[in-house]
N, C-alpha and C positions, 0 to 999 in steps of 0.2 A: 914591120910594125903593124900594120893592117891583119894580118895574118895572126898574128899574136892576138887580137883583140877580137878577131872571129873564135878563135879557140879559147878563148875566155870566157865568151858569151855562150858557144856549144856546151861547154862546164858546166857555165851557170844551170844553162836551162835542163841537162842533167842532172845535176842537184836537184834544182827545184820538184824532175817529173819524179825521182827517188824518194825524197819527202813527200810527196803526194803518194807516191804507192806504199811508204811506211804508215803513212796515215789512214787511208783505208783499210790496211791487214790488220791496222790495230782497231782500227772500228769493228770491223767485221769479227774480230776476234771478241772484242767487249761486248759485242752484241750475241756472239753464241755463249759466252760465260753468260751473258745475263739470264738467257732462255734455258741453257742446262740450270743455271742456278735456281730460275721459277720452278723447272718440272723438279727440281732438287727439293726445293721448299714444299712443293703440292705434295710430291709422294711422302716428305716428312711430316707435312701435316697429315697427313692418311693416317702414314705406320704410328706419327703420333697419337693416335685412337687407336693403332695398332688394327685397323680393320681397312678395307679396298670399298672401293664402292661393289663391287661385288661381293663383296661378306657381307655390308651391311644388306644388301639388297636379300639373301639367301637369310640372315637373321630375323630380315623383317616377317619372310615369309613364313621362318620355325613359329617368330610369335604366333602369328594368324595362324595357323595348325595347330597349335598349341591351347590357342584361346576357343577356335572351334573343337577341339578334341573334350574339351572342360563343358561345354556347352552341351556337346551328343552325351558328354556323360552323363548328365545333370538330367537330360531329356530323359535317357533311359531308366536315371532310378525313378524320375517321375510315371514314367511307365510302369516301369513293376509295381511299384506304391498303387496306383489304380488297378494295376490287373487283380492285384490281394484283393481289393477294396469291394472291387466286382466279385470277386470270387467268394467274397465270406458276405454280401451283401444276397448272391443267388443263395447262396447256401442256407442263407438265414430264412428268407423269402422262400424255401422250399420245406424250411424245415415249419414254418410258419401255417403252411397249406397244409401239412401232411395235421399238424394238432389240431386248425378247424376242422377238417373231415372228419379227424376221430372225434373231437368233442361234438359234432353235427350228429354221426351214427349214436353216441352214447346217448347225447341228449334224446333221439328221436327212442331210440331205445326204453331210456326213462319212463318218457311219456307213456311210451305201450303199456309200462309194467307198472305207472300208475292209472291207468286208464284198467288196465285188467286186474288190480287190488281193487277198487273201486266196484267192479262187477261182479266180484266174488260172491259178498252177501247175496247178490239176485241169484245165482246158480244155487247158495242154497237153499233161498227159500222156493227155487223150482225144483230140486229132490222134493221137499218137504212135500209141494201141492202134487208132485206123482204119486208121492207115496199116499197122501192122503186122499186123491181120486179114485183109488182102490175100493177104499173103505163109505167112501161119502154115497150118501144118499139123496142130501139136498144139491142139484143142480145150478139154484143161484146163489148159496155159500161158497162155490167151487168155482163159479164164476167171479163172485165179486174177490175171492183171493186172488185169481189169474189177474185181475183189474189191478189190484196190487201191487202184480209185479210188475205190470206191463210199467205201473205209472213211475215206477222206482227206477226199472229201466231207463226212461225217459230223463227223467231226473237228474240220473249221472251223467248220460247222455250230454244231458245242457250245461252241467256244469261242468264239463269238456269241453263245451264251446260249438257243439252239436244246434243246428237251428234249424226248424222246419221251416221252408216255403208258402209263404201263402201265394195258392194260384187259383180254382174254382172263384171266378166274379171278377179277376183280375183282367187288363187288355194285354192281350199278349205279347210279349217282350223276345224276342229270338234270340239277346243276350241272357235270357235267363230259362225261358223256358223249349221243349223242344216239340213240336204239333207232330203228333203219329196222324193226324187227320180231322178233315172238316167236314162241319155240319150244317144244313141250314138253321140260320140263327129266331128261336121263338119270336123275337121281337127286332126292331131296330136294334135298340142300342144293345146289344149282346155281339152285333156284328163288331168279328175283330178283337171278343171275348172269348177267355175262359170257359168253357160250358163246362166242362167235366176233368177231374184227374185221374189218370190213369198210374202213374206212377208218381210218388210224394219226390219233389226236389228236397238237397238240403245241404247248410250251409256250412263250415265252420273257421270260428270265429273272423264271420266277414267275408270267408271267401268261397266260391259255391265248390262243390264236390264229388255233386252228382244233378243234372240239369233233369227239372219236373218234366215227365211225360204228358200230354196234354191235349184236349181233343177243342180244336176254335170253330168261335160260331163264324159263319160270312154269310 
């Protein structure tokens, strides 16, 4: 009887360690269904976008290549766009240069060949007084014609813009005038003066041209 009731209780406790380890395998099992079934769900939400985190990663980086490539393009046409800009801007700018120098020569040219229309009449009323010193008898009719021309000369001269220097009485100026040499001066205030002109300064219009030769008192 005793015996019977120890192998009753051996049973039991059998059972029960049976059920305990049904119980476990079935945990353990539920719990790797659940863990395949997460990485089941993640990877189906991926492929559900149908892309890995590695596609997306390699995607992201085509944009940025993509949006930089758009940018260097942009750069460049803006480049060429300037280099034309510069290039037809030099070109303009040279072509610019090349018309003042010719219109500067033509101009200066002008002036000569109005400046020598202008002198023409004097040349020929100097045939006329050679040809008429031939024949002349009166020495101050031949002079006061040479007087004539000289004055006519002068004339055109200024209205070219031709201007004589005054210097004899002047204090001498080294910006205007230039001393081939000094003299003792007749009086005080001459020191530092003009005494004499050796060669006439002269101006024109405004600006000097040739600087008065000139002898100072000290």
């Amino acid at each position: 009887m005793e015996k019977q009731a120890n192998e009753d209780i051996r049973q039991t406790q059998e059972e029960v360690v049976d059920e305990k380890k049904d119980e476990t395998s079935a945990t353990e099992e539920q719990h790797l269904e659940d863990e395949e079934k997460s990485s089941k769900d993640e990877t189906e939400k991926d492929s559900g976008s149908g892309k890995s985190k590695k596609d997306k990663k390699f995607e992201k980086l085509a944009e940025e290549k993509a949006e930089l490539e758009e940018k260097l393009s942009a750069l460049e046409l803006l480049a060429s766009d300037n280099k034309d800009k510069y290039l037809r801007m030099f070109s303009e700018f040279d072509n610019y240069k090349k018309r003042v120098a010719k219109e500067r020569i033509e101009l200066i040219d002008s002036a000569s060949a109005d400046t020598i229309k202008k002198l023409l009449p004097v040349l020929d009323d100097i045939d006329r007084a050679n040809e008429m010193m031939d024949k002349a008898t009166d020495v101050q009719a031949v002079k006061d014609g040479c007087n004539l021309i000289f004055d006519k000369i002068r004339s055109i001269l200024a209205s070219c813009g031709l201007a004589e220097m005054e210097t004899t009485g002047e204090v001498f100026d080294a910006d205007k005038h230039e001393a081939i040499t000094q003299l003792p001066a007749a009086s005080e205030d001459q020191k530092n003066k003009i005494i004499d002109t050796t060669k006439k300064g002269y101006t024109l219009n405004g600006k000097i041209i040739r600087y008065a030769q000139v002898v100072v008192g000290c």
